[in-house]
C-alpha positions in Angstrom: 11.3 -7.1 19.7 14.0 -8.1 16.4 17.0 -6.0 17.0 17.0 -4.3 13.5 20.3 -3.1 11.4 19.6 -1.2 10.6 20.5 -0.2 7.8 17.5 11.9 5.8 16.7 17.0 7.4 15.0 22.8 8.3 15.7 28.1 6.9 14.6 29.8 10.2 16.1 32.8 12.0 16.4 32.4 15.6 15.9 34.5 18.5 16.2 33.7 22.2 17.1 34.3 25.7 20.0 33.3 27.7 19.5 30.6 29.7 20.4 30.5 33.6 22.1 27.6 35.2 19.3 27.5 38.0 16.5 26.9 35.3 18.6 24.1 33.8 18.5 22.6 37.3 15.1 22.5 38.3 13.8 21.7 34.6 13.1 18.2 33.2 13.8 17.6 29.1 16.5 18.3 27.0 19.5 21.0 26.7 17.3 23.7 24.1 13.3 24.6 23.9 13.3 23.8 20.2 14.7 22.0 17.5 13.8 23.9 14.0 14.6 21.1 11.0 14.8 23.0 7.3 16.0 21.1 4.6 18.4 22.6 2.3 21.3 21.6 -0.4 24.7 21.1 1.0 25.6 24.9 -0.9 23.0 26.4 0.8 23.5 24.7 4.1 27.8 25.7 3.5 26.6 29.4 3.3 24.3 29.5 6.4 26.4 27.5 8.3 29.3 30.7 7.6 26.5 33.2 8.4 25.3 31.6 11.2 21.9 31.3 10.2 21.9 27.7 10.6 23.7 26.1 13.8 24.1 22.0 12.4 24.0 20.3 9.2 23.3 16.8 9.5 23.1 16.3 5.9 26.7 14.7 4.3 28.6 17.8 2.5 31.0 17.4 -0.6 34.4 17.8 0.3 34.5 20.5 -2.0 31.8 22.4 0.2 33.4 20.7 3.4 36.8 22.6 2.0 34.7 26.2 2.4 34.1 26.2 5.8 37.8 25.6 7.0 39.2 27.8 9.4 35.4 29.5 9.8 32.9 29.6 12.3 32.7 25.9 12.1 33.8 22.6 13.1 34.2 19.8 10.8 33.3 16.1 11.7 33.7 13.6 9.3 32.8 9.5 10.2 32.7 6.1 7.9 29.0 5.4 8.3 27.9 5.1 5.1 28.5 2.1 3.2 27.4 0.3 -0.5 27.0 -3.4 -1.1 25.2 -5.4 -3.9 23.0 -8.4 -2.7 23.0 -11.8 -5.0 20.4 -13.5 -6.2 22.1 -17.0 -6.4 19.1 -19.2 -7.9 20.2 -21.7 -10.6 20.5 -21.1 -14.5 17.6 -22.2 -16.2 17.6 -23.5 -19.8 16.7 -20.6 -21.4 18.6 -17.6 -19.0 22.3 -17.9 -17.4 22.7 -16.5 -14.1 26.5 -15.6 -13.9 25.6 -15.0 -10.1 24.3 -18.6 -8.9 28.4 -18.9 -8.9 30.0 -17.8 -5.5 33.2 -17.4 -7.5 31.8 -15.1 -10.1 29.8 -13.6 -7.0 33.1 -13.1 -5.2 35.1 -12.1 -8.1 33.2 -8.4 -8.4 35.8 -7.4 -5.7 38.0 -7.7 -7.9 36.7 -6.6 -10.7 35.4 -3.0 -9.0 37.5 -0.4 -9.1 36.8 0.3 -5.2 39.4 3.1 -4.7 39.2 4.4 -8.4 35.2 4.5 -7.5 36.0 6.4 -4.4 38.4 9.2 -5.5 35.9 9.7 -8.3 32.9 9.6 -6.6 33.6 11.1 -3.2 36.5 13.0 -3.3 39.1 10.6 -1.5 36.7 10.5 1.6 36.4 6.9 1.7 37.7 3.2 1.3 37.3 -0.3 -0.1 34.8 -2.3 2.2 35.0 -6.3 2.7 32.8 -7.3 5.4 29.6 -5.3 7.0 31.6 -4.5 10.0 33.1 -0.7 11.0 36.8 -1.4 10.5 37.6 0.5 13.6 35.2 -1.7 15.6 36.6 -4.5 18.0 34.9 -7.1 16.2 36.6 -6.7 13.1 39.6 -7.0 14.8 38.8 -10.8 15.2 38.9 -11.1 11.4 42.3 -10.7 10.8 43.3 -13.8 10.5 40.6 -14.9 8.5 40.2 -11.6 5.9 43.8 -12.9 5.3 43.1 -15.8 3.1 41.0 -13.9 1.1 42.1 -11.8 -2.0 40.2 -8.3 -2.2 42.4 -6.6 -4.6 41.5 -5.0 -7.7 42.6 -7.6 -10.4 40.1 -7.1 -13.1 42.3 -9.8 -15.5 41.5 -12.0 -12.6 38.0 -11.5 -12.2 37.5 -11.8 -16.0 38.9 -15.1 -16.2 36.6 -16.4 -13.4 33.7 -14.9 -15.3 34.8 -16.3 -18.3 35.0 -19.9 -16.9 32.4 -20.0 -15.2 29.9 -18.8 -18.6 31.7 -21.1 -21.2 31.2 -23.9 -18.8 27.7 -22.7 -18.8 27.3 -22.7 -22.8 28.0 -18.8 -23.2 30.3 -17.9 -25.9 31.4 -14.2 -26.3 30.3 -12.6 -29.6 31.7 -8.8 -30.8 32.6 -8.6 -26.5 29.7 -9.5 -25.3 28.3 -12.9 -23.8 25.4 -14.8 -25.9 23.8 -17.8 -25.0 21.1 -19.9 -27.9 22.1 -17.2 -29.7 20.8 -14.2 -27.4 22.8 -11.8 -25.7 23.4 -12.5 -21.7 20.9 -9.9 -19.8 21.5 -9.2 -16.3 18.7 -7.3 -14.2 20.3 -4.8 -11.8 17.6 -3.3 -9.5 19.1 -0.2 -8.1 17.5 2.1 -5.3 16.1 5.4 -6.6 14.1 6.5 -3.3 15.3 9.1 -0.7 17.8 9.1 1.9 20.5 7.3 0.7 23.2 10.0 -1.1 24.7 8.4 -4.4 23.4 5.3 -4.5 22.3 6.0 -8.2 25.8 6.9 -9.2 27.9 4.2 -7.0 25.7 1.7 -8.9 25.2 2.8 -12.5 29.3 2.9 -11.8 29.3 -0.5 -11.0 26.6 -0.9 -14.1 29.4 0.1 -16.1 31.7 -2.4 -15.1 29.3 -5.4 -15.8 28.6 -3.7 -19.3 32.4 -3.8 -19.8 32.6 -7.2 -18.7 30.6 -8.5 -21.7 27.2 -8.4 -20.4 23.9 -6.6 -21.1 22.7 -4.5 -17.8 18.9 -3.7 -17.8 19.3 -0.6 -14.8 15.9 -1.0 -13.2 15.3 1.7 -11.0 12.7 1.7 -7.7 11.4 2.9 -4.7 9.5 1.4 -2.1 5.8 2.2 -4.1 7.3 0.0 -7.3 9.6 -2.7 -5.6 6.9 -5.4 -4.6 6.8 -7.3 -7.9 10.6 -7.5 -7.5 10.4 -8.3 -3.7 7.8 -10.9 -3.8 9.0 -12.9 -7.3 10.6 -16.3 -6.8 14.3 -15.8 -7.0 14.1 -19.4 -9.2 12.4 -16.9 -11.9 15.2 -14.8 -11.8 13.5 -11.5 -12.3 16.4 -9.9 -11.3 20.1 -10.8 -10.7 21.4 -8.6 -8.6 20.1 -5.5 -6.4 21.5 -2.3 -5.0 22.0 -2.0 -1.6 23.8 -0.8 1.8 23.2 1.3 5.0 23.9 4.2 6.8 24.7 4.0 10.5 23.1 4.9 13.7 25.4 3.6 16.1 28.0 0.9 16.9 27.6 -2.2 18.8 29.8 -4.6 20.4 29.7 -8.3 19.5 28.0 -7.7 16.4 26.7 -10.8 14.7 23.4 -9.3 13.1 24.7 -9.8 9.5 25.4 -13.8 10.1 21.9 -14.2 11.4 20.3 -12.1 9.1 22.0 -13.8 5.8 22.0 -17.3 7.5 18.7 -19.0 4.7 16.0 -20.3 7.7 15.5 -16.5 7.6 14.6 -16.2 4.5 16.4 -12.5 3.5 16.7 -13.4 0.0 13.6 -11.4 -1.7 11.0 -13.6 -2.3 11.8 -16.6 -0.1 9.2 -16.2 2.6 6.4 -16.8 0.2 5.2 -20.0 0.3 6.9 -22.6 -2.5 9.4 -19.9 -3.3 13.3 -21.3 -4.0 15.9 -20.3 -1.5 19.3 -20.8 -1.3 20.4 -23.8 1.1 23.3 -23.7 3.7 22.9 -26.1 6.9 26.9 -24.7 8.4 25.2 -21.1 8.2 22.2 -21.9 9.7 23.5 -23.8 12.8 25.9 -21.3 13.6 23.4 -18.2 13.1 21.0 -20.2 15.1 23.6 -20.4 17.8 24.4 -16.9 17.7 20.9 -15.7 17.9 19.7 -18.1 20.7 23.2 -17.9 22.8 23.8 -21.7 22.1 27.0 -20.8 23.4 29.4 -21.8 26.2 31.1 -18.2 27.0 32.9 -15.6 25.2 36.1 -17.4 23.5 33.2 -19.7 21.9 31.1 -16.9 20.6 34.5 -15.6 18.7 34.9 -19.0 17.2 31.2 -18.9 16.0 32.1 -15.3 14.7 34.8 -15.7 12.8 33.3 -19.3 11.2 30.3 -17.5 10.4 32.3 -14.3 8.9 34.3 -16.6 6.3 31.1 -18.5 5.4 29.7 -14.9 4.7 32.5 -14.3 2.5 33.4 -17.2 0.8 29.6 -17.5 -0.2 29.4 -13.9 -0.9 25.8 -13.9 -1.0 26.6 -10.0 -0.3 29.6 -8.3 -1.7 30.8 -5.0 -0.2 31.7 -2.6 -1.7 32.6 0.7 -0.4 32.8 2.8 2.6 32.0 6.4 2.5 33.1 9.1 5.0 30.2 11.6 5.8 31.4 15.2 6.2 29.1 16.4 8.8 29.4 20.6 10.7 28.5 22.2 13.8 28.9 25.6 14.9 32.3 25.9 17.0 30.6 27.5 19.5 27.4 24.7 20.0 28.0 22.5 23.1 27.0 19.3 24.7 28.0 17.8 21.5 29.8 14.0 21.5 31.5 13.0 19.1 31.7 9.3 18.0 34.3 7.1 15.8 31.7 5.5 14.0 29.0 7.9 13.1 30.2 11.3 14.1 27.7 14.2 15.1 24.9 11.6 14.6 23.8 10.4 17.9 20.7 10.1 19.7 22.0 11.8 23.1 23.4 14.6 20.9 20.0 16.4 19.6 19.3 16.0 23.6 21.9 17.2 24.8 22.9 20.6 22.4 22.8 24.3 23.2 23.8 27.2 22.5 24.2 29.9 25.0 21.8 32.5 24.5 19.8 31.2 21.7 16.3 28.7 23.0 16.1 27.3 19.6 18.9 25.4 17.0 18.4 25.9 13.7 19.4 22.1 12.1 20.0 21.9 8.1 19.3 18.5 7.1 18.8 16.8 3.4 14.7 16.3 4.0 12.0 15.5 6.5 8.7 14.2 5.4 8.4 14.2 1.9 5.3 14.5 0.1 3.2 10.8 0.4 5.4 9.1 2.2 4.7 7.4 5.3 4.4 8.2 8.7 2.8 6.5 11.4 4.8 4.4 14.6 4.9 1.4 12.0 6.8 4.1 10.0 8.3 6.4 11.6 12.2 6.9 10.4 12.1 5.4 6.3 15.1 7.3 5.6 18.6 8.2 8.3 17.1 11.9 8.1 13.7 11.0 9.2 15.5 8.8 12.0 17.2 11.7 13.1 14.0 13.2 14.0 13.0 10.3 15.3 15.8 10.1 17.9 14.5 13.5 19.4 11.1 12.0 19.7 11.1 9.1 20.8 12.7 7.0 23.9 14.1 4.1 24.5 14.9 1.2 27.3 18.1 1.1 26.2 20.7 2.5 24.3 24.6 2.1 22.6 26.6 3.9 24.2 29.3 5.2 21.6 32.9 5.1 23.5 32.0 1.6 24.8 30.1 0.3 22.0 28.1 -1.6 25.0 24.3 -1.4 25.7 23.1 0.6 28.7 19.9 1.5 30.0 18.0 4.6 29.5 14.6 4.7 30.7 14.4 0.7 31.5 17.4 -0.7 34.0 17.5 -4.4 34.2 18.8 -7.7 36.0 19.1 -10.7 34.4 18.7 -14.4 35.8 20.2 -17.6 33.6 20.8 -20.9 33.5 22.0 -20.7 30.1 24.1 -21.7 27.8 22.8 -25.2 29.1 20.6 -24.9 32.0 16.9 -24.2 32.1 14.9 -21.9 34.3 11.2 -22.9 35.9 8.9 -20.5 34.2 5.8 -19.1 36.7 2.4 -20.5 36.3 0.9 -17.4 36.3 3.0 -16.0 33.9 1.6 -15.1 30.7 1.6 -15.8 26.8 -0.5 -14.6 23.3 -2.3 -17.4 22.7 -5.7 -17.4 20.5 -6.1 -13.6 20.8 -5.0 -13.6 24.1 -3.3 -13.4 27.6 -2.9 -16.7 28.8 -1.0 -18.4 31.5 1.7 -20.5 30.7 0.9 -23.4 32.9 2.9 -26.5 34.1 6.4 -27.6 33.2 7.0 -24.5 31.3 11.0 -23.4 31.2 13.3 -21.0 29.8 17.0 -20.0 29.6 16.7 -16.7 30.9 14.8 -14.4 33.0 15.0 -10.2 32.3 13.7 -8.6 34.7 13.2 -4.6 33.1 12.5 -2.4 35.9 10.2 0.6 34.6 9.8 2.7 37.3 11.1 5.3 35.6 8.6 4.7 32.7 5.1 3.7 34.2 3.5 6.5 35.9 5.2 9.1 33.5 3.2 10.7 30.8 3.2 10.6 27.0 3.3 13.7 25.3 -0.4 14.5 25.5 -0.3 14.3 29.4 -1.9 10.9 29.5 0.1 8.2 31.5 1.8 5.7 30.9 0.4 2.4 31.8 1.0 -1.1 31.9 -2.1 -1.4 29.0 0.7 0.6 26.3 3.6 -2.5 27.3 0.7 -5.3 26.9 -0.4 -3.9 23.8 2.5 -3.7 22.5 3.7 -7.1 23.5 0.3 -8.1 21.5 1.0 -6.3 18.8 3.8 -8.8 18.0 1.8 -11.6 18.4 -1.2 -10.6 16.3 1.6 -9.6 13.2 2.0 -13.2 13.1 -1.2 -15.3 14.6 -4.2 -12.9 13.3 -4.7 -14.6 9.5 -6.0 -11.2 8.6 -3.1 -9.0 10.3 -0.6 -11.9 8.8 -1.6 -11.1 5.0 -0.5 -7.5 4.9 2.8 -7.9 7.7 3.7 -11.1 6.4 5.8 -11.9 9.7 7.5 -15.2 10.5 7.4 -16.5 13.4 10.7 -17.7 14.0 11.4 -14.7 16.3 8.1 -15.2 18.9 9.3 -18.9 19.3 12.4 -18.2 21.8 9.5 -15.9 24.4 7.8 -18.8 26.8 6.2 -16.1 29.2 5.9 -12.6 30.6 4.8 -11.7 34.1 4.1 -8.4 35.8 5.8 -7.8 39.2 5.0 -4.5 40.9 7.0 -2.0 38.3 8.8 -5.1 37.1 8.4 -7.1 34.1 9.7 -9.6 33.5 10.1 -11.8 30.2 11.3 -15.6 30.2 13.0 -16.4 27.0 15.6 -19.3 25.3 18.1 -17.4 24.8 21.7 -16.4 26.2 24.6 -14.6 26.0 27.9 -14.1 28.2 27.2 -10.2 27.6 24.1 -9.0 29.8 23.7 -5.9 28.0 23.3 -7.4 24.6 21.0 -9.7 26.0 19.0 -7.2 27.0 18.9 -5.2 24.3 18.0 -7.8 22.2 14.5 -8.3 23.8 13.7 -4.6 25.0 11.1 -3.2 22.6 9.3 -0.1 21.6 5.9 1.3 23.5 3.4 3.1 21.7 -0.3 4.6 23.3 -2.2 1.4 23.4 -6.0 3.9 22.4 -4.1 5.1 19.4 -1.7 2.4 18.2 -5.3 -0.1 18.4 -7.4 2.8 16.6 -4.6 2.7 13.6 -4.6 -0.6 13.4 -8.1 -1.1 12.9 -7.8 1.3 10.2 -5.0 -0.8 8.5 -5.0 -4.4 9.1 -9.1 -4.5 9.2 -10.4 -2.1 7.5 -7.3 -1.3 4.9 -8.4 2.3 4.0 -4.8 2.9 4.7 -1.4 0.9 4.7 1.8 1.6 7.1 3.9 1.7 3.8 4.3 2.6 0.7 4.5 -0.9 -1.3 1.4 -2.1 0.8 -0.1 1.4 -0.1 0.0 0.5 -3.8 -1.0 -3.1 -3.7 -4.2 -2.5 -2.0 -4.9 1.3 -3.8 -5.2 3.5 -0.8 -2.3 5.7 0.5 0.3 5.3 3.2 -0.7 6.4 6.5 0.9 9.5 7.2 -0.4 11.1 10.6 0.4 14.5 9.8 -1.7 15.0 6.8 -5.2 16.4 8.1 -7.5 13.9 6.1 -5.5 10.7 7.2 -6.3 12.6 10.8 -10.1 12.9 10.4 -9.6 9.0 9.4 -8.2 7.7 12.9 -10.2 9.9 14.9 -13.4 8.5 12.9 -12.0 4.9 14.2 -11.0 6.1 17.3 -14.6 7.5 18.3 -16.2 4.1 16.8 -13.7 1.8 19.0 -15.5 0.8 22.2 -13.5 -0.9 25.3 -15.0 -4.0 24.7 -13.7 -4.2 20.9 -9.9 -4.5 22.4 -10.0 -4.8 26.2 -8.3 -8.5 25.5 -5.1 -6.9 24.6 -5.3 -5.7 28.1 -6.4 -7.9 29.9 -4.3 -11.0 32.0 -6.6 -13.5 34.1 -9.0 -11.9 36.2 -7.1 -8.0 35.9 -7.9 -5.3 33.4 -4.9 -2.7 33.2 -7.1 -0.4 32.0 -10.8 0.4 32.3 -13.8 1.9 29.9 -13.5 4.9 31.8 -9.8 5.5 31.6 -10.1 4.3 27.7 -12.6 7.5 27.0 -10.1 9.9 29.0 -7.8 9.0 26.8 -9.5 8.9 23.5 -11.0 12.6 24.3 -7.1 13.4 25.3 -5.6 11.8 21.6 -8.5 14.0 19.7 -8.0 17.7 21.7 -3.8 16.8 20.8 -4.9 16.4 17.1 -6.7 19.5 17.2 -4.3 21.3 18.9 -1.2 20.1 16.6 -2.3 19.5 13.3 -0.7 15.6 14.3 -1.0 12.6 15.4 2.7 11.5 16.8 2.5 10.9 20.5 5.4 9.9 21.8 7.1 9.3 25.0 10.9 11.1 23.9 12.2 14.4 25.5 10.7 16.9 22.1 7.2 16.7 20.6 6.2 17.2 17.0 5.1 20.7 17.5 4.8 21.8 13.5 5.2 20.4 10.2 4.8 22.4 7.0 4.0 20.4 4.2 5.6 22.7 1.1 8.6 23.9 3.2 9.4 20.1 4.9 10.0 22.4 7.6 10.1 20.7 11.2 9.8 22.1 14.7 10.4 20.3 17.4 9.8 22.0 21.3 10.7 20.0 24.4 9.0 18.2 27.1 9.2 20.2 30.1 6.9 17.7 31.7 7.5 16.9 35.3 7.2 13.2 35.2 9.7 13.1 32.3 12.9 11.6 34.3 15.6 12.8 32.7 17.4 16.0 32.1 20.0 18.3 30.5 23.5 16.2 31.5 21.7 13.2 31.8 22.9 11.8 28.1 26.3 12.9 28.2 29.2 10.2 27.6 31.8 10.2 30.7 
């Protein structure tokens, strides 16, 4: 229920039919039968893309290969959704180790010392720019920061930066010996942990560039590379013990929102981003302006509109003054279509790369598109619905898969619904609402009511009649047993001592809920928060449903029995492998659970008062249902989404996708397009 940041994918031949404009208005699901996913080099992908063997590449190209396809078969789309930042570690010198980076000057000064645009022309061809602040430049929000940006110097002045540098290590006893800072008479060693995993193109060589730069700045770099099975020792350490001084990082965009203050919440130190800080006794930085104003964002402490800028903008030069994270660069990703594929949008801020676009593309006279893409599932790595997109190419799959209540729409940047509408009742910024009696909270492994004298700022009221009733995937329906669960699920991340030692959650983001209540195909949620933007509200607490029989049966598996783990590091900490539900053993382990899990075992999830929204009988329809799917597909992804995952082939990384032609599923080819 946290909005997430969030911060890659097939060589088949295709055949088909020509599709009639009657069958596309009588038939539920998306624009084509099949997706087909092969993954493929960005020269290979130019050349099919020319031959027509391939219809998308949702992989970045070069611009040299980008330069190949002009005036051809294909369309060009290029978008600044990639971007590369380094994250601090500001913990205090010690007496026997000089962090230059406990310094917000010296922190500050790498944007001056980087050669952003030198970086870029070298790196990426030109296709690019020098980045200051997490938001999309040519989003409304960073429009409020002109003012602010302007008092702040992000030029290239290495001479500059140096000096800073140098201040602030003689201050700090370092003397510079042959060009390089020593301190008692040891060289100054800084520990740069930079991301070696997959799905995010260059970060290796953006960061051993910026490697350089350090080195030439008189320190010693120790380049220590990971991936999510080696980072734990870095991720848990106390910052104080400063393991590491700085660390790789950076995103790739989905989408764009409007009124986008993630980044001030997330970086604000009561929630404890800085690796290491949630573990009990660990050091974490300390700053009480931040914290107030995150905490206003995230809760809508907030009188209207003008006074959510002001928090904004304060909140934005705190971000950069501190520089806790420095940005560095933005890089455009080339991304091509063929000319002749439609139903296609096209967005400002991430292109080709949209959830309503792998809905909504055809191409007349072919039932199945042929998408290159950099990789699907990779060998060992996870996948599972705690799992399910690791890497942007894996979320593309995942946005063909799956549903949600509601989405960005990308001309407006505003959240709409799609399979949950919604109507929201406040008293907020100020005011507070009576919660029900009868309404409903986790409490002690279960559904309780709220009782007396209970409030709340707001009431959302999600309608989901055009969600209960219709089926998952395997044919079963939806029920209000899949929401409760996973409502629960939340709960039990943070309350169940033995869930809590693998996920670790806080539970800072459960405290703003004070009660849910089911009203006919209603529910509704009572919560302390507010803002003078409904959709954003919403968004903020709708949440992702999974099938309550599986979802509890994988659970089991991990959090009680731990013969698997949801991810990689977990995997390796507790010697067993990541769950991955389309390798056949990992199968044969959660349909073992599943056929050992009685009713009884996790009918509390389900159960509020005196009802039971689901019953032993229903439960062992659905169990027999979840095993005849895994021996039909060779899988265990059952979603609710407008494709299924029909095949996956292990050596290849090949992917096919086919798509829900079920009548319950509401929506239908049109039905995502931007107007």
């Amino acid at each position: 229920m946290k909005k997430n940041l969030i911060f890659l994918l097939l060589l088949v031949l295709a055949g088909g039919y020509m599709v009639s404009q009657c069958f596309w208005a009588t038939v539920q699901g998306p624009a084509s039968d099949s997706l087909v996913f092969i993954p493929l080099s960005g020269d290979n992908a130019t050349e099919l893309l020319l031959s027509g063997e391939i219809d998308m590449y949702m992989a970045p190209l070069t611009s040299e290969q980008a330069d190949k396809l002009k005036e051809s078969n294909v369309n060009i789309y290029t978008s600044p959704s990639q971007f590369f930042s380094l994250n601090f570690n500001p913990a205090p010198s010690n007496t026997e180790t000089i962090n230059p980076f406990s310094s917000k000057k010296v922190r500050f000064a790498l944007n001056n010392l980087i050669p952003k645009q030198k970086m870029i022309d070298e790196l990426f061809g030109g296709y690019g720019s020098p980045k200051e602040t997490p938001l999309f430049k040519e989003s409304p929000d960073y429009a409020l920061l002109k003012e602010t940006l302007a008092n702040f110097d992000f030029s290239y002045n290495p001479a500059e930066a140096n000096k800073v540098i140098t201040e602030f290590m003689e201050e700090s006893g370092a003397k510079k010996a042959n060009e390089k800072w020593q301190f008692k008479g040891k060289p100054v060693e800084l520990n740069y942990l930079i991301y070696n995993g997959t799905g995010y193109d260059y970060m290796i060589e953006v960061n051993d560039y910026i490697a350089k730069v350090l080195e030439d700045s008189g320190f010693i770099v120790n380049k220590i590379y990971y991936d999510s099975s080696n980072s734990a020792q870095y991720y848990n350490s106390n910052a104080k013990d400063l393991k590491w001084n700085l660390i790789s990082s950076g995103g790739i965009y989905y989408g764009a929102s409007k009124y986008d203050d993630y980044e001030i919440i997330a970086e604000a130190p009561y929630q404890k981003g800085l690796m290491g800080s949630s573990e009990e006794g660990n050091w974490n930085y300390e700053n009480q302006e931040l914290d107030t104003i995150a905490k206003k964002l995230e809760t809508g402490n907030y009188s209207d509109e003008k006074e959510w800028k002001s928090l904004f903008g304060d909140g934005m030069e705190i971000l950069v003054n501190e520089s806790y994270t420095v940005y560095i660069v933005t890089k455009e990703q080339i991304f091509a279509a063929n000319k002749k594929l439609e139903g296609l949008t096209v967005s400002d801020f991430t292109a080709i790369r949209l959830l309503q676009n792998l809905r909504e593309i055809n191409l007349p006279g072919k039932d199945t598109l042929i998408i290159g893409t950099k990789e699907t599932y990779t060998k060992g790595s996870p996948l599972s619905y705690n799992y399910f997109a690791t890497n942007i190419y894996r979320m593309d799959i995942k946005m063909a898969l799956m549903d949600f209540g509601l989405w960005d729409n990308p001309k407006t940047l505003e959240a709409e619904p799609l399979r949950w509408t919604y109507k929201i009742k406040t008293a907020g910024p100020e005011g507070k609402l009576n919660v029900p009696e009868d309404a409903f909270i986790w409490k002690d492994g279960k559904w309780a009511d709220v009782g007396t004298n209970v409030t709340a700022t707001t009431k959302i009221s999600f309608d989901l009649s055009n969600y209960i009733g219709t089926n998952w995937q395997n044919g079963e329906k939806i029920t209000w047993a899949d929401i409760l669960y996973s409502l629960a699920y939340n709960y039990e991340s943070v309350y169940n001592p033995k869930w809590n030692e693998i996920t670790q959650s806080e539970e800072t983001y459960l405290e703003k809920y004070k009660g849910y209540k089911i009203d006919g195909d209603k529910l509704e949620i009572y919560v302390d928060e507010w803002s003078f933007n409904e959709g954003k509200l919403a968004s903020n607490n709708a949440f992702s449903v999974y099938p309550w029989v599986l979802w509890s049966s994988e659970n089991k598996l991990v959090y009680e029995n731990r013969d698997l783990m949801y991810d990689s590091g977990k995997a390796k900490e507790y010697n067993v492998s990541a769950m991955r539900l389309v390798n056949q053993e990992h199968i044969n382990l959660v349909l073992q659970k599943l056929n050992e899990l009685n009713f009884e075992d996790v009918k509390r999830f389900v159960t509020v008062g005196d009802k039971i929204y689901s019953s032993e009988e229903e439960f062992n329809i659905s169990k027999a249902a979840i095993t005849k799917w895994a021996e039909e597909r060779n899988n265990l992804i059952i979603t609710d989404g407008p494709f299924y995952l029909s095949s996956f082939d292990e050596e290849s990384g090949k992917v096919e996708l086919k798509a829900v032609r079920d009548k319950t599923y509401p929506l239908k080819k049109g039905d995502w397009l931007i107007r």
